[in-house]
Structure formats: structure tokens, C-alpha cells
C-alpha positions in Angstrom: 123.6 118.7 102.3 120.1 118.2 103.0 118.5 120.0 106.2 117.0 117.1 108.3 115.0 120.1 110.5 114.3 123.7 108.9 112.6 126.4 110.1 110.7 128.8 108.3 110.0 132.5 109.3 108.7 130.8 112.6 106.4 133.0 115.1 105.0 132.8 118.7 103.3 135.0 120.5 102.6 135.8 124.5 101.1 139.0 126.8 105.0 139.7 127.7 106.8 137.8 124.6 107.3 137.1 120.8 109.3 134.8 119.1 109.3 136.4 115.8 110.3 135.2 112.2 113.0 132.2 113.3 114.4 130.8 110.3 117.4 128.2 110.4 118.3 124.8 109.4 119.9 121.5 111.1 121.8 119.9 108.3 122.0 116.1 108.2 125.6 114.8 109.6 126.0 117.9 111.8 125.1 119.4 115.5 123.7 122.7 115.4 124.3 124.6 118.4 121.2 126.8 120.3 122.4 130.0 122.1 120.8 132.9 123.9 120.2 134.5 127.4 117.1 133.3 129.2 114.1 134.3 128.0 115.6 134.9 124.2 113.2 131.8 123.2 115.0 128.8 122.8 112.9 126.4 125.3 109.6 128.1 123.3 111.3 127.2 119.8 111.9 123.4 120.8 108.5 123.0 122.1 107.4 124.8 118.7 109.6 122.4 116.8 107.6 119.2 118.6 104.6 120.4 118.1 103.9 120.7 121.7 102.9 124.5 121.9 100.7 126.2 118.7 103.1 128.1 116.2 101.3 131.8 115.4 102.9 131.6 112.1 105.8 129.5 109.5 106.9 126.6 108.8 108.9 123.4 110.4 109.5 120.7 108.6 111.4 117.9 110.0 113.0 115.2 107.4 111.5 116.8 105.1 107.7 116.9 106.7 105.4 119.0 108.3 105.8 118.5 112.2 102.1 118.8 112.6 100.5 117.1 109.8 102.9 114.0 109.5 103.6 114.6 113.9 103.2 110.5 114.2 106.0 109.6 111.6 108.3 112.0 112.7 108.2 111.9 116.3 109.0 108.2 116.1 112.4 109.7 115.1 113.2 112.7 116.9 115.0 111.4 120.5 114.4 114.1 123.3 116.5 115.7 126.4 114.8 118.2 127.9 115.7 120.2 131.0 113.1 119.0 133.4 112.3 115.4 134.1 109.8 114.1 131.8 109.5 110.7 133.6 107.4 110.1 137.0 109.5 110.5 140.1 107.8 106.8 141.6 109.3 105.0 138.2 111.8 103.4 137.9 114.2 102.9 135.1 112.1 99.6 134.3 109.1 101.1 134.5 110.5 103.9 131.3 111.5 100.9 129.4 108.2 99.2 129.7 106.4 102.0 128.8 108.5 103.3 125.9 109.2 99.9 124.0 105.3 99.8 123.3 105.8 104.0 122.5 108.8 103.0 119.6 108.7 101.0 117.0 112.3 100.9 117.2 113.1 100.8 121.1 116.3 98.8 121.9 116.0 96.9 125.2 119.5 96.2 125.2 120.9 99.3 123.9 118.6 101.1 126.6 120.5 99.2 129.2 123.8 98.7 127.9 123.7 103.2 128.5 122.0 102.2 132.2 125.0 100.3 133.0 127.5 102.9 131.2 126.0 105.6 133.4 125.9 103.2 136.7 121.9 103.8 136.6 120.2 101.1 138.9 116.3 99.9 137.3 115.3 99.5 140.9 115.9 103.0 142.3 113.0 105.1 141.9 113.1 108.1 140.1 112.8 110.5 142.5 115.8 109.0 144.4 118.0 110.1 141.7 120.2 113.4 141.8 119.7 115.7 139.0 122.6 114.6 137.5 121.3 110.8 137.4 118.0 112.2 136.2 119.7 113.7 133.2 121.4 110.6 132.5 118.6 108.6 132.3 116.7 110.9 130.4 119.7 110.3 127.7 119.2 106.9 127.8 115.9 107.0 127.0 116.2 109.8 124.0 119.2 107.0 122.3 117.5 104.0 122.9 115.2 104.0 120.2 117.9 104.8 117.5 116.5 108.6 116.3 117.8 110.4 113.0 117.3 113.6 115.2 118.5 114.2 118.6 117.1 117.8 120.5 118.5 118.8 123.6 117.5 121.4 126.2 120.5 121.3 128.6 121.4 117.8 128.4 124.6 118.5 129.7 123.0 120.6 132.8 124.4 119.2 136.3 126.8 116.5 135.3 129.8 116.4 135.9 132.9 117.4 133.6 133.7 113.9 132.9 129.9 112.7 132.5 129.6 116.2 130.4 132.8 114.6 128.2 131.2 111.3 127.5 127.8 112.9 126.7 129.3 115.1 123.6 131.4 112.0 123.0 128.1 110.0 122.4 127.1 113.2 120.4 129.9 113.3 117.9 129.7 109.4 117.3 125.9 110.0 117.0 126.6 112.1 113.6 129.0 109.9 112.1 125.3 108.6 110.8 125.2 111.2 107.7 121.3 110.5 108.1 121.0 112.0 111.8 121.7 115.6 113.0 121.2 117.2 116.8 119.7 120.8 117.8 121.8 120.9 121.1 120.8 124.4 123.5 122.9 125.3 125.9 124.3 127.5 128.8 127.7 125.9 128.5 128.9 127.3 125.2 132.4 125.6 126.1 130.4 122.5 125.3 129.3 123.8 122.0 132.6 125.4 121.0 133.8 121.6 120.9 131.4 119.6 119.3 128.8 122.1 117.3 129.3 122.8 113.5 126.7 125.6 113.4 125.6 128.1 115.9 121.6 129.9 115.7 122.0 132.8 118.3 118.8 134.3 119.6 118.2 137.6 121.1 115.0 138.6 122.3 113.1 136.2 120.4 114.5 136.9 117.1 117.7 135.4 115.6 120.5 137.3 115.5 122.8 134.8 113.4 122.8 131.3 112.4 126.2 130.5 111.1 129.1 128.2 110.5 130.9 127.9 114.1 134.6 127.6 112.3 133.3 130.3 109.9 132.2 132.7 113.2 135.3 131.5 115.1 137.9 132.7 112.4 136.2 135.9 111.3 134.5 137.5 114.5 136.6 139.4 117.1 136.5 142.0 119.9 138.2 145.1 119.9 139.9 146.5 123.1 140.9 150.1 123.8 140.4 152.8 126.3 137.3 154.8 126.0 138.3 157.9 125.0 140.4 156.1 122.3 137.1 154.2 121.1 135.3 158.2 120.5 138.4 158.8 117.7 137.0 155.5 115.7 134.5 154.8 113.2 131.2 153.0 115.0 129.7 151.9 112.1 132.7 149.0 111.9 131.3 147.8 114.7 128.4 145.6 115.8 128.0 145.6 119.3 130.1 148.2 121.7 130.4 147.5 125.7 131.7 150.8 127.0 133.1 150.8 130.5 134.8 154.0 132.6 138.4 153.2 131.4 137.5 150.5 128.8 135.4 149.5 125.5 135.3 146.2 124.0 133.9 146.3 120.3 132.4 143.4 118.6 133.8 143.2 115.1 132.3 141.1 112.2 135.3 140.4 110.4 138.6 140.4 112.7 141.2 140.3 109.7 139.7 143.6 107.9 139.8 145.0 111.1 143.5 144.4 112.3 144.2 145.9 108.8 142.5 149.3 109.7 142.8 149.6 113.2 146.4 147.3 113.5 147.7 149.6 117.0 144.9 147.9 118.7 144.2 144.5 120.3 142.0 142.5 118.8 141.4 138.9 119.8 139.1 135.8 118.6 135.6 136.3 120.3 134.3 133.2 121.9 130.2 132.6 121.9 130.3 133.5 125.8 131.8 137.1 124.8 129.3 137.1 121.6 126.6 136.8 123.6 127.8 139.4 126.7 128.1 142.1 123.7 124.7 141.5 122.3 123.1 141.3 125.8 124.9 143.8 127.4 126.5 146.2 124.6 125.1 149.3 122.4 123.9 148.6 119.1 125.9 150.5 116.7 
């Protein structure tokens, strides 16, 4: 499959922070999912990825260009959700699509408000009337209404409802049945990503811990339960991240079926991304 965004040994640095050496790639026809704590560096990668904040170092090349020297050509195709509001509070939805069908080559009038009516957005209401929730909505109206091959999303899914959340990953999923497109989706709500992402990039600190197959992670990681003084009797270099607690450890194994094999008197069970990232955060490194 051909990447339709790849990052290169990407770097950015602050006073208090570095992003330092991301590599990872969003194949066409799939959703890559963007994890981390707060502050790991995801919302600094996506600006890095638009070109909106100088990279110290790498490479991103989107479709197959560089985002800064070819910017024009491939921003016409890249549909953005970010977190905030990008759209003045005294607009009104009529106001974002008279403004963005002289932005797009490709804006769709009626597609923009075919998604107004599915998300029982008014035109007339200002902006700033609007709940975060309607804010969002209209914010992924605008990002689909000009048909992009690449959808990034910071949050999208923040403050809507589990229903409103359902239809967004619904649009999501029919979104990739386009070979040609592909979505970077970050999130807080890993339950969303567990359902429609096909790859997961995990950062840490601004560095990236994995960037994986999501099945691939699912059927192979797990977490290993015993008491702690059980956990002392084991070998710590089987494990990759250990949580130890007054009466319990939890032990973050790379490869669950090799470790039910050696260690088959203890409890080991699937680890979900929430759990992944709780061990990284949280755990010792061993």
C-alpha cells in the first residue's frame, strides 16, 4: 500500500519540550490512530504535519510531496478538525461556506449542507451561539465538504454525544472505502479508536513509542496480574512496562501467547490502548 502521509525522523524543539525523531506512516485506505497523554506531542505533530509551526528537523511528505515546498497543492486536499474553533464566533454557517468555496477548488455547496441538515445545524445562528458540541459539528462539515484524500483530526469526536460520536466514525469508515484517502485521527477516547482505527502511533514524551497494526497490538500485547511479592520471583526483562501497587503488579507484556506459555498460573488478559498507555505513563521501565 502506498503511504498517503509519512513522517520522517521528525523534530521540534521548545525551552520545556522536544518532539524528537517521529517517524510513521498513514497508509492510503486506512485510519491511523494518534495516542498519548497530554503534552506527549500530538497537537505539535499535526501542526508540524500542516506546515503551520517550523519543523527543527525531517521529513513529511503528504501524497507523496513535501508539505512545505508543494503546501498549496496539498492543502487543497487535506480536510481539517481541530480541537478549537477555527471559525469566527459572529459567523455564521453561511458565512464558512462563502468564504471556503472561494478557499477550494473542490468545495461542495450541497454536500456542505446536506451534513448542516444531518447535524440539525441552522446557517443563521451565529457561531458563538453554538454549544461545543455544534461547534465540532460544523467544523466537520467544513473539513468533508470539499472532498479531501486526507482527513486529520484533533479530537473531532470531543463533546458530542455517544450517538453524534457513532455517526462521526460512521462517516469515518465510509470515508476510507475511497482506497485514495486515509485519516490521522488523535484522540482521548481510545474506545473510539479501538473501533474504527487500523493502525495506532503512540507517543510518549515526544518520542514514539510504537506505531503498529491495531489487530496486530490487540492479539499479541497483554497485562500480567499477580501480587507483588509474586512479581519479585519473575524475570523483569519479559516485561515492558511494570505498575507495582502495595498488594498488586500489573506487567505489560509484548507478546501475551509466549507469555501464558511461561508464566501459565497467572492471569493474563488482552491490554486495551487505555491500559497501554496507563503502563507507559504510569509504570517502571524494565
Amino acid at each position: 500500500m502506498k503511504s498517503i502521509l509519512e513522517l520522517k525522523g521528525v523534530c521540534k524543539d521548545y525551552p520545556s519540550f522536544s518532539l524528537r525523531n517521529i517517524s510513521f506512516a498513514v497508509e492510503q485506505g486506512s485510519i491511523m490512530g494518534l495516542i498519548g497523554e497530554n503534552g506527549a506531542g500530538k497537537t505539535t505533530t499535526i501542526l508540524l504535519v500542516l506546515n503551520e509551526i517550523q519543523r527543527g528537523g525531517g521529513s513529511i511528505r503528504i501524497f507523496g510531496k513535501d508539505n512545505i515546498k508543494d503546501e498549496i497543492s496539498v492543502k487543497e486536499q487535506i480536510g481539517v478538525v481541530l480541537d478549537d474553533n477555527c471559525f469566527s464566533g459572529e459567523f455564521r454557517a453561511k458565512d464558512v461556506n462563502a468564504i471556503l468555496k472561494r478557499v477550494y477548488k473542490t468545495w461542495d455547496r450541497d454536500l456542505f449542507y446536506r451534513y448542516l441538515s444531518d447535524f440539525s445545524l441552522t446557517d443563521e445562528k451565529k457561531i458563538k451561539e453554538y454549544s461545543k458540541g455544534m461547534r465540532m459539528k460544523l467544523n466537520i462539515a467544513a473539513a468533508f465538504a470539499h472532498r479531501p484524500r486526507l482527513l486529520i483530526l484533533d479530537e473531532a469526536t470531543s463533546g458530542l454525544d455517544p450517538v453524534m460520536r457513532s455517526d462521526i466514525l460512521d462517516l469515518l469508515l465510509d470515508f476510507i472505502q475511497n482506497e485514495n484517502c486515509g485519516v490521522l485521527f488523535s484522540s482521548h477516547i481510545t474506545s473510539d479508536l479501538e473501533r474504527v482505527a487500523d493502525s495506532i502511533t503512540y507517543l510518549h514524551e515526544g518520542r514514539v513509542v510504537f506505531s503498529r497494526d491495531k489487530d496486530e497490538m490487540e492479539e499479541q500485547m497483554g497485562i500480567l496480574k499477580c501480587g507483588a511479592s509474586q512479581f519479585d520471583r519473575l524475570n523483569s526483562s519479559d516485561f515492558l512496562r511494570v505498575r507495582r501497587g502495595a498488594a498488586e503488579c500489573e506487567a505489560l507484556v509484548a507478546d501475551r501467547a509466549a507469555a501464558k506459555n511461561k508464566y501459565s498460573n497467572f492471569v493474563i488478559d488482552p491490554a486495551s490502548l487505555d491500559e497501554i498507555m496507563l503502563l507507559y505513563a504510569k509504570g517502571e521501565k524494565q
